[in-house]
C-alpha positions as CSV (number, residue, x, y, z in Angstrom):
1,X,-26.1,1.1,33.5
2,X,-27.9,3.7,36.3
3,X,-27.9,6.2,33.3
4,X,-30.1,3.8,30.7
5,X,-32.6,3.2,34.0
6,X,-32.9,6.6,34.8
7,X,-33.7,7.7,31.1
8,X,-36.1,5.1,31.0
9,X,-38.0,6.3,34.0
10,X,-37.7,9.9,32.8
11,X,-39.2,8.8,29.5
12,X,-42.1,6.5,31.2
13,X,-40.7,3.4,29.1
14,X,-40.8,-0.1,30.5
15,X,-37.2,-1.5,30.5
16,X,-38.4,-4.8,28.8
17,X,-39.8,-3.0,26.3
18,X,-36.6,-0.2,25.8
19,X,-33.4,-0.7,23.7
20,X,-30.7,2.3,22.6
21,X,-29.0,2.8,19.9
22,X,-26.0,5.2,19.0
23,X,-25.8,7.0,15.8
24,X,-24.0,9.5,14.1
25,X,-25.3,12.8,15.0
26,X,-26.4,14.4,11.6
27,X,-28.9,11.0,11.0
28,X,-32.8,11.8,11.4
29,X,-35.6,10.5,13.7
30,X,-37.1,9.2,10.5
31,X,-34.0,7.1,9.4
32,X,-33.5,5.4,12.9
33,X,-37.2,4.4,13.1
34,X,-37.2,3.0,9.8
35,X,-33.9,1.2,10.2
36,X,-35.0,-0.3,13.1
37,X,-37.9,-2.0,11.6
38,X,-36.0,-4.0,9.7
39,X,-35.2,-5.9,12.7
40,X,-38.8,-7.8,13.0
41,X,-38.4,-9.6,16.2
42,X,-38.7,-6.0,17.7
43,X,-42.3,-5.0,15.6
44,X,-43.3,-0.9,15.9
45,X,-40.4,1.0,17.0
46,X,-40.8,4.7,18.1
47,X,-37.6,7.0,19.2
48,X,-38.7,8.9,22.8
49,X,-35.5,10.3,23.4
50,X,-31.6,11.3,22.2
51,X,-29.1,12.6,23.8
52,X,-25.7,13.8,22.8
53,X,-22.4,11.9,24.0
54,X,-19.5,14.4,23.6
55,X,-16.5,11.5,24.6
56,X,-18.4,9.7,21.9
57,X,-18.9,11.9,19.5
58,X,-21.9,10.4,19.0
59,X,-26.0,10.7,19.6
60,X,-27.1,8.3,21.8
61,X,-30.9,7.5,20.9
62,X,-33.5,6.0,23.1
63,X,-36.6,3.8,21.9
64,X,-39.6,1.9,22.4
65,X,-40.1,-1.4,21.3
66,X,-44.0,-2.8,20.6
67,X,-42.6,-6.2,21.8
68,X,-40.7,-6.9,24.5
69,X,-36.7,-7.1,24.0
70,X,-35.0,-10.5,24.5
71,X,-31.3,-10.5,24.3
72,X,-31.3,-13.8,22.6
73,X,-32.8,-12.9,19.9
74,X,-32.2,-9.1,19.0
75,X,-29.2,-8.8,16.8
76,X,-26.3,-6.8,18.6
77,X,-26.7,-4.2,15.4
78,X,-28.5,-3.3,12.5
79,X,-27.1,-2.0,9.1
80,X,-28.6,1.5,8.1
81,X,-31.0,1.2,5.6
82,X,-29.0,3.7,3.3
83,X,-25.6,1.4,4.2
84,X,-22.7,2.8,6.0
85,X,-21.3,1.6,9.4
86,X,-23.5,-0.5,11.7
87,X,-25.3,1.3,14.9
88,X,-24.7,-0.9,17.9
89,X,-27.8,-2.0,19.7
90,X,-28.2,-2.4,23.5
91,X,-30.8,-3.9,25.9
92,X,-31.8,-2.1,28.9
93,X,-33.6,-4.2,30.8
94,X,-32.2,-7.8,30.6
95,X,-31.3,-9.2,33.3
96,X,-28.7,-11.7,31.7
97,X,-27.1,-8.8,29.4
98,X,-26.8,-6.9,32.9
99,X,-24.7,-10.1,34.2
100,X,-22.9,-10.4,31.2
101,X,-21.9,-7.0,31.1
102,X,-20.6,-7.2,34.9
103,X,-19.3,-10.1,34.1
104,X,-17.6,-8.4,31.2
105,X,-16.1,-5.6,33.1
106,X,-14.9,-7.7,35.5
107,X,-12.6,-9.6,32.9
108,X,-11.7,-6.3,31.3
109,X,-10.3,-5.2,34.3
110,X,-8.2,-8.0,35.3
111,X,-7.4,-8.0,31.6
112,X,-6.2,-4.3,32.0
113,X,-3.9,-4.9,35.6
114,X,-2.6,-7.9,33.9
115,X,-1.0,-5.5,31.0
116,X,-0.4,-2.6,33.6
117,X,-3.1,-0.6,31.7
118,X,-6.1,1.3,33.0
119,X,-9.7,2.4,31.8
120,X,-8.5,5.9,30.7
121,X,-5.5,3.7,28.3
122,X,-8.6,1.5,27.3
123,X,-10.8,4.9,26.1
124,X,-7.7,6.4,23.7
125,X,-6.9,3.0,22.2
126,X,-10.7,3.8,21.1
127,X,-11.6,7.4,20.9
128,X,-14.2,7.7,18.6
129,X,-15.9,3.7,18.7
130,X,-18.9,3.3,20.7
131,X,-19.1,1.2,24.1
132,X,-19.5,-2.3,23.6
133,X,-23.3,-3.9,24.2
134,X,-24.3,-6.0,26.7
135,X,-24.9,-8.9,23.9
136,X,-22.2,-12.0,24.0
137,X,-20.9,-11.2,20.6
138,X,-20.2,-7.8,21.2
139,X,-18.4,-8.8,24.2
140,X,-16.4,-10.9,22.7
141,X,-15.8,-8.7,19.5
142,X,-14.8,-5.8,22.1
143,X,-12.2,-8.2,23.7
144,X,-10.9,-9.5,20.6
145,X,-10.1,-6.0,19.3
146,X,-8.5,-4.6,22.9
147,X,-6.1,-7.7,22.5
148,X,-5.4,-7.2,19.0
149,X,-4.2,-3.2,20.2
150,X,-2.9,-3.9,23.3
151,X,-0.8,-7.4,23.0
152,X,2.2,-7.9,21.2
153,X,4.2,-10.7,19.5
154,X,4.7,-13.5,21.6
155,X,8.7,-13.3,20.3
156,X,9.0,-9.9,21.0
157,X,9.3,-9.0,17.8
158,X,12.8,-10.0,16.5
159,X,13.5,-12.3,19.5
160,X,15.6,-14.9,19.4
161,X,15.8,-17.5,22.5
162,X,18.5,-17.2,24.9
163,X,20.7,-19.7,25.6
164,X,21.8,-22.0,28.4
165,X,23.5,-20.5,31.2
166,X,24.6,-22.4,34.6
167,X,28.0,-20.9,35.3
168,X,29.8,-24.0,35.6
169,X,33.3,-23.8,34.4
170,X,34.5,-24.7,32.0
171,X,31.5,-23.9,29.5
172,X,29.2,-27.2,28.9
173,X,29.0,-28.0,25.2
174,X,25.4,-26.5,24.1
175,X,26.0,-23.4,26.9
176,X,26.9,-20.2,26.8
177,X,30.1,-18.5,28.1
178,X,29.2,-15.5,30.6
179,X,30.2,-13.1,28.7
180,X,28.7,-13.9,25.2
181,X,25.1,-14.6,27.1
182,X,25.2,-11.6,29.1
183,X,25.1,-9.6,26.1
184,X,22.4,-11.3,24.1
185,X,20.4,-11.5,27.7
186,X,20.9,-7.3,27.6
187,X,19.9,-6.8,24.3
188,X,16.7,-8.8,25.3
189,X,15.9,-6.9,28.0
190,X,16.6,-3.3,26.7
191,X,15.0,-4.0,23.1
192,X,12.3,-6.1,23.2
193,X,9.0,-4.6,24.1
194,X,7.0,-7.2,26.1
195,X,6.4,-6.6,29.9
196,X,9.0,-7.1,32.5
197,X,7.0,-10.3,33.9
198,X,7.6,-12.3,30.3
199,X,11.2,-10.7,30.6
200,X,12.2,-12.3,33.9
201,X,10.2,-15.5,32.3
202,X,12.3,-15.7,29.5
203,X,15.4,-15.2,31.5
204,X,14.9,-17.6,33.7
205,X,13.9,-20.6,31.0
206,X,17.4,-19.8,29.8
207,X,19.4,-20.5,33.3
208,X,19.9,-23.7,35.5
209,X,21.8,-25.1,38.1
210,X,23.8,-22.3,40.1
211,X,22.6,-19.5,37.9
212,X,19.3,-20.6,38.1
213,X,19.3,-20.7,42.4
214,X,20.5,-16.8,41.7
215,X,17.9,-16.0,40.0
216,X,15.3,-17.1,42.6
217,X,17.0,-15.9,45.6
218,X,16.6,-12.6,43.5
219,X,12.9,-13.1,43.3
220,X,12.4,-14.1,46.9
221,X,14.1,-11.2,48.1
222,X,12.0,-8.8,46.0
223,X,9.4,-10.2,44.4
224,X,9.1,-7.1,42.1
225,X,12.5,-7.4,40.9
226,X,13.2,-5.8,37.5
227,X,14.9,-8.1,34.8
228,X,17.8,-5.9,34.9
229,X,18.4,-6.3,39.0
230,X,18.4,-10.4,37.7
231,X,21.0,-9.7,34.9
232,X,23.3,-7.4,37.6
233,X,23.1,-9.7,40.4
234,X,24.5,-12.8,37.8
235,X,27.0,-10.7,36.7
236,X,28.2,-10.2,39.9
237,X,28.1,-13.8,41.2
238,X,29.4,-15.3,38.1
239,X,31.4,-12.2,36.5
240,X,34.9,-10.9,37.3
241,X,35.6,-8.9,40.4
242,X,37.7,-6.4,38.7
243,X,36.6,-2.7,39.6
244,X,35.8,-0.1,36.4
245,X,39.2,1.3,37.3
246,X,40.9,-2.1,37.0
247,X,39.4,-2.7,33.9
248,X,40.1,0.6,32.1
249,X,43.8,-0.2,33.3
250,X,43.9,-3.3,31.4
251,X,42.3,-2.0,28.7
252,X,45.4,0.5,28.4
253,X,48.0,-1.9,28.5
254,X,46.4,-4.0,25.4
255,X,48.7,-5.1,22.4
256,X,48.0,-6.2,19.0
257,X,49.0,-10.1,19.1
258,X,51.6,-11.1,16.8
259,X,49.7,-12.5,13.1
260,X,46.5,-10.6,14.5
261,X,44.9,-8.3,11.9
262,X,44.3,-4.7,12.8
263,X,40.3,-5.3,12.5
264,X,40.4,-8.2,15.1
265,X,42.7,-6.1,17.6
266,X,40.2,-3.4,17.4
267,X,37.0,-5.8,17.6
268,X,39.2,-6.7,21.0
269,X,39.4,-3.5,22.1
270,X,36.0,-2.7,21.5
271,X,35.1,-5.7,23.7
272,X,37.2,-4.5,26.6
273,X,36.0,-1.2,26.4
274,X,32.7,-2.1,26.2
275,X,32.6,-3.6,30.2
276,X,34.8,-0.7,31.4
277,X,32.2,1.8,30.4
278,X,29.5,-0.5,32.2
279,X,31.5,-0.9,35.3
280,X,31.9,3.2,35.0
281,X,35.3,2.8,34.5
282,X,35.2,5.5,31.7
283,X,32.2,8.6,30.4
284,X,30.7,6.9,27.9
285,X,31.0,10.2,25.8
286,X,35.0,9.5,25.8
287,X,34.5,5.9,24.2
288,X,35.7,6.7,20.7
289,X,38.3,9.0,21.6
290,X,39.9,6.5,24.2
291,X,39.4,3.9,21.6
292,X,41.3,5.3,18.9
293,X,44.4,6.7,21.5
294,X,44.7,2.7,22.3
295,X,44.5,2.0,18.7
296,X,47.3,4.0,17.8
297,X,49.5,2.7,21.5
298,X,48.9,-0.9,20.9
299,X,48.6,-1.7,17.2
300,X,52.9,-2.4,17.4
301,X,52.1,-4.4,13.9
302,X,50.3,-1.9,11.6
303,X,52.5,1.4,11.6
304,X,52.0,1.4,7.8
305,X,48.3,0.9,7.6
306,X,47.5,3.8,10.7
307,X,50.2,6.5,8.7
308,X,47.9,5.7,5.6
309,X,44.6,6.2,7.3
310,X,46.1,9.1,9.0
311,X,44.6,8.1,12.4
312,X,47.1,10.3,14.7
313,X,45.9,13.4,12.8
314,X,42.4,12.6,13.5
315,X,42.5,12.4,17.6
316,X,40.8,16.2,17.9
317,X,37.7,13.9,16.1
318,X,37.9,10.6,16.6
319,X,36.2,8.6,14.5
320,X,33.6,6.1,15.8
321,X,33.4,2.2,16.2
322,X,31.6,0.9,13.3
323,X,33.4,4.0,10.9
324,X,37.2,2.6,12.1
325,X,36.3,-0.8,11.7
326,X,34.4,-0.4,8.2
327,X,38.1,1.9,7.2
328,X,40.4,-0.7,8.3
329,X,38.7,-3.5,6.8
330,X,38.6,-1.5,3.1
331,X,42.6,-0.9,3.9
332,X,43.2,-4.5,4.7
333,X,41.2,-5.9,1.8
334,X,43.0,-3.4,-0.5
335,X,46.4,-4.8,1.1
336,X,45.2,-8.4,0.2
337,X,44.4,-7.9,-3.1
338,X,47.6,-5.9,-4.3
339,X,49.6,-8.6,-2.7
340,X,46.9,-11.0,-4.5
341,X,48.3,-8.9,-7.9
342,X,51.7,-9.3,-6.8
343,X,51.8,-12.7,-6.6
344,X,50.6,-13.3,-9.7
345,X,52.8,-11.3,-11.6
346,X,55.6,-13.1,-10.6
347,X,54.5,-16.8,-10.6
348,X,56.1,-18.0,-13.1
349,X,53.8,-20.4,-14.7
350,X,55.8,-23.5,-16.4
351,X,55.0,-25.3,-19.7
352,X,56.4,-28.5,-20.9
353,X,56.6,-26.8,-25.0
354,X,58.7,-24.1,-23.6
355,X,61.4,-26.3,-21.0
356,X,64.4,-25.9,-22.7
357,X,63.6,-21.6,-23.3
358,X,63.2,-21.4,-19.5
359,X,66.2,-23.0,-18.6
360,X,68.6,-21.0,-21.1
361,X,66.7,-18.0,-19.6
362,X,67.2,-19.2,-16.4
363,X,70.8,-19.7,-16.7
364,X,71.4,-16.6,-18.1
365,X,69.8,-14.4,-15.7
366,X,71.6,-16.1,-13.5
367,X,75.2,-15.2,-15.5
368,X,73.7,-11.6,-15.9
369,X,73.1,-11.6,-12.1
370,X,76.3,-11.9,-11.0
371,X,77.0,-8.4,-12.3
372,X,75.0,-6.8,-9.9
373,X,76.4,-5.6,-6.9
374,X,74.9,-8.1,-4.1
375,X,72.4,-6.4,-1.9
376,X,74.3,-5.0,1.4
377,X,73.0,-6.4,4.9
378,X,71.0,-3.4,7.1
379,X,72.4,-0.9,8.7
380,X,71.8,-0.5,12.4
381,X,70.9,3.3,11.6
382,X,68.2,1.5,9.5
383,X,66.3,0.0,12.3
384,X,65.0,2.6,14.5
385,X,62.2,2.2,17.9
386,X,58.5,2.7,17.2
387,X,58.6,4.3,20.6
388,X,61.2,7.4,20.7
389,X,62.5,7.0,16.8
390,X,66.3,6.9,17.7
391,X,68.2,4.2,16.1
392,X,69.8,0.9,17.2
393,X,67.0,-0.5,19.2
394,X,63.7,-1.8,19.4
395,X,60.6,-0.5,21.4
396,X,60.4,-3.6,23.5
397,X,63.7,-2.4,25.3
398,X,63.2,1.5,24.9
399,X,63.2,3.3,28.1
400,X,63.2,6.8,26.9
401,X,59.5,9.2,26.6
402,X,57.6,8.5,23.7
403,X,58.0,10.7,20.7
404,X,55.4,10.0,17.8
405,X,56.5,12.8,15.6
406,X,59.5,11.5,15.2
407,X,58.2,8.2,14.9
408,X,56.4,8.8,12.1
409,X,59.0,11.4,10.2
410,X,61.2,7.7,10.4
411,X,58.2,5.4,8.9
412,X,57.8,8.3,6.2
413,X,61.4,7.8,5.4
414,X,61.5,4.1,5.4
415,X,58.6,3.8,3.3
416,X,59.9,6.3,0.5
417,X,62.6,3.9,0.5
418,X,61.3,1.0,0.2
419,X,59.2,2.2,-3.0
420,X,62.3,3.7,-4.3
421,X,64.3,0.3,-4.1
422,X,61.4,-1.5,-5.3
423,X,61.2,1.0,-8.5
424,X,65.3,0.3,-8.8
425,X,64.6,-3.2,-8.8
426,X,61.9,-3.2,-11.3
427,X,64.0,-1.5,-13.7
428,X,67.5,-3.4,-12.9
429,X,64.2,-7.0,-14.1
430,X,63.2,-4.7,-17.3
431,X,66.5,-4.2,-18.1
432,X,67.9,-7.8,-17.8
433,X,64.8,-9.3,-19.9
434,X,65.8,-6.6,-22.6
């Protein structure tokens, strides 16, 4: 250190016989001479000079030693001899604490490019400690506590491993469709917080055979290629050709599948929508409005459930992914467990004590049945399209505009009539078991 040298010189102090020590700045003369001799390897020590470090925040204080200062046996601190935190020692005129210290900032700086840091990130992650001495230990104390600040979990926190990807088709057992790895490879490389290098390392110890001779004709073109030029370049070779356009297209002509619940149709949708905003087929701010418009088009098999959420009222604010999902689900679970309710109430449990009671009850229910009027078959007014509402056809063969206010004026109607035969029913059953 030219600094350390040029004090000495200023001071008349032999470097063998120099050392410096760097205190808090409110301790006295007194207390660092005392302190010091504790430390009996270095005999009489005298203080000849201080001098205040304002990036430190600290008093730097040179001394004189009656014997000459060997690194090898002067500790690399002493422990006031009031207690508190330990003062740092360091030896001026060593030559083999000079070429550790070189040696030292050499490694620190290949440590720093390495981790795409510099001094000046080095000096905040320790604003207030002092410079590290020239001793081994403190070397390797300083090094142990700049990795402790500076490197982060080797899984990247909540990392899971990727897996296999060669784009063979069809999918390998133990591989990964391009789709489903694609999205755990993007959530890798947006979330975790490690450096690009262990990025495009991880990403390419998950891909082999023709994914894998992507990947490297990536690297050889540009050797500084981000992980996400990797991912984009895979998509394209493996991925479909379709243009953000095309895919927003598709995406409006979905259909809920016949048996599919409304929660798996809109987990399907979400899917779909999902690439076309990537491939900039749609704002990403329209998302839950063009969502819940597709939603309401394609769900053919849920009229019912959509009137009762009263989703078409809600298009000025659409609601968003995970709220729709989490509202249908609570709808379809309620739906389950009424018919759950239902199903029980009429199960008619049988008991061998009781054969001969069910059987006259039987038979005359049966007798008492025949009273009844028997139900008429439905009316073609009755059935009505989902697209237009008119009656006497089916939205499959309707070629006339859509009309959803009447559409749901019809499914208002329906349903109140339903519940009202169901509440004739019920009492025409009371009745009869009177």
């Amino acid at each position: 250190n030219p600094f350390t040298k040029y004090w000495c010189r200023g001071e008349g102090l032999e470097e063998t016989h120099a050392l410096m020590t760097i205190i808090p700045e409110d301790v006295e003369i007194t207390k660092v001479e005392e302190t010091l001799h504790t430390i009996k390897c270095l005999g009489k020590v005298r203080v000849r000079g201080r001098n205040f470090s304002a990036r430190l925040n600290r008093r730097m204080v040179l001394c004189e030693s009656r014997e000459e200062v060997k690194d090898d046996i002067v500790p690399s601190e002493v422990v006031p001899i009031d207690g508190g935190e330990a003062w740092p020692i360091i030896i001026i005129g060593s030559t083999e604490a000079q070429a550790a210290a070189e040696e030292f900032n050499n490694k620190l700086k290949g440590l720093l490019q390495a981790e795409g840091k510099t001094m000046e990130d080095l000096k905040s992650l320790f604003p207030s400690a002092p410079p590290p001495t020239n001793s081994t230990e403190s070397i390797l104390r300083a090094v142990g506590d700049f990795l402790d600040k500076t490197t982060k979990p080797s899984d990247g926190g909540s990392y899971c491993r990727l897996r296999m990807f060669s784009g063979v088709l069809p999918t390998p057992p133990g591989e990964e469709p391009l789709d489903h790895w694609l999205e755990q490879a993007w959530l890798m490389v947006e979330e975790t917080d490690c450096s690009d290098r262990e990025k495009r390392r991880r990403l390419m110890a998950s891909l082999k055979g023709s994914a894998l001779e992507i990947a490297k004709a990536v690297r050889h073109a540009n050797p500084d290629a981000s992980p996400k030029d990797c991912l984009e370049a895979l998509e394209s070779a493996f991925g479909s050709a379709e243009s953000g356009d095309d895919l927003y297209i598709a995406f409006r002509l979905m259909q809920q599948q016949k048996g599919e619940k409304l929660s798996d149709f809109l987990r399907r949708l979400e899917r779909s929508l999902a690439k076309v905003i990537q491939r900039g087929g749609l704002h990403a701010s329209c998302m839950d409005k063009a969502r819940l418009e597709q939603l309401l088009r394609g769900a053919t098999g849920s009229d019912l459930m959509l009137i009762q959420l009263r989703l078409r009222e809600r298009k000025a604010t659409p609601p968003t992914f995970l709220q729709l999902l989490s509202e249908i689900r609570t709808e379809e679970e309620y739906e389950a467990s009424r018919k759950k309710l239902t199903a029980s109430v009429h199960q008619v449990h049988a008991n061998p004590e009781h054969k001969a009671t069910a059987a006259v009850s039987t038979m005359e229910a049966s007798k008492q049945s025949s009273n009844f009027p028997k139900r008429a078959p439905k009316r073609s007014e009755e059935t009505f399209c989902y697209r237009c509402g008119e009656n006497g056809h089916f939205a499959a063969k309707c070629h006339s505009p859509e009309n959803q206010a009447k559409v749901i004026k019809k499914l208002i109607q329906a349903l109140k009539v339903t519940k009202d035969k169901q509440r004739s029913d019920n009492a025409t059953t009371s009745e009869v078991n009177c």
